[in-house]
N, C-alpha and C positions, 0 to 999 in steps of 0.2 A: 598495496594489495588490500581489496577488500576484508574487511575480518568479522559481517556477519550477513546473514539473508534473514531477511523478513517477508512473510506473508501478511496480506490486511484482508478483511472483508471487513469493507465498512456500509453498517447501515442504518441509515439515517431514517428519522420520523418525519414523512412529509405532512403538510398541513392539507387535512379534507381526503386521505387518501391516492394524492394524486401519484404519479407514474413515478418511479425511483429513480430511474435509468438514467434522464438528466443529472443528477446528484452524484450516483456514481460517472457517468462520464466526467463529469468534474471533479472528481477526486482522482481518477486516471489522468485528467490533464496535469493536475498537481505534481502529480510524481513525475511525467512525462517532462514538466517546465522544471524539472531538478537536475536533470540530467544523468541522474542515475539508471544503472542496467537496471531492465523490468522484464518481468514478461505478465503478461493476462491471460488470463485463465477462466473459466467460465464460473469458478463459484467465487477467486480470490485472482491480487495481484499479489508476486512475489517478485523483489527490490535489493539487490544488490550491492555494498557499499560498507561505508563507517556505521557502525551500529550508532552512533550518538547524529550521525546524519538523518537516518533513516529513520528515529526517533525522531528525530525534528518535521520531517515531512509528515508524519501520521500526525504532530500536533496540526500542521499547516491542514492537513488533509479535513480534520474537525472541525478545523475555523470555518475555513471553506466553505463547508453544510451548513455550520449557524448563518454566515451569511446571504446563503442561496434562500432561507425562511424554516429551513430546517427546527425544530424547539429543542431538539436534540439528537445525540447521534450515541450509537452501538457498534465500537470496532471491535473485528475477532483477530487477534494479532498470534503468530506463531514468530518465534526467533530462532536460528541458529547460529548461536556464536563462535567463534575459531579465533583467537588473537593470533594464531601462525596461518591463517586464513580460510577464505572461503569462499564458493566458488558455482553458480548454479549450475555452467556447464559439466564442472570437475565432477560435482554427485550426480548426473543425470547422463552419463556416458556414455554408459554401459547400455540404456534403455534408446538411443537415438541410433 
């Protein structure tokens, strides 16, 4: 059972101003090639899982950008931890 949810908003410093939206789509693929529950959301992605997984993909998620020409990058990360677990469906129930 999962035992934390993470939110990211990650944003990167493109070079000359150009368009972000590639950079993020490619940090959405990152998580997507994890195989972890996501869901997107229009200011953030929220990630499902091991909290020390989920940490590992936001590192993965940073590379990513340096690689794309990225000079650097700005994640806004929210956690919520549970070690007897956690659940996006379970907190979000009541409002579906």
């Amino acid at each position: 059972m999962a035992n934390a949810l993470v939110s990211i908003q990650i944003l990167p410093k493109t070079k000359d101003n150009e368009d972000i939206i590639p950079y993020v789509d490619r940090a959405i693929e990152v998580i997507a090639q994890s195989g972890v529950k996501h869901l997107v959301s229009p200011l953030e992605t929220t990630m499902e899982g091991e909290l020390d997984q989920l940490l590992a993909i936001i590192k993965e998620m940073n590379e990513a950008m340096i690689e794309m020409g990225s000079p650097n990058v700005i994640s806004q990360v929210k956690i919520y931890f549970n070690p007897s677990g956690a659940s996006m469906d379970k907190l979000t129930e009541k409002y579906r």
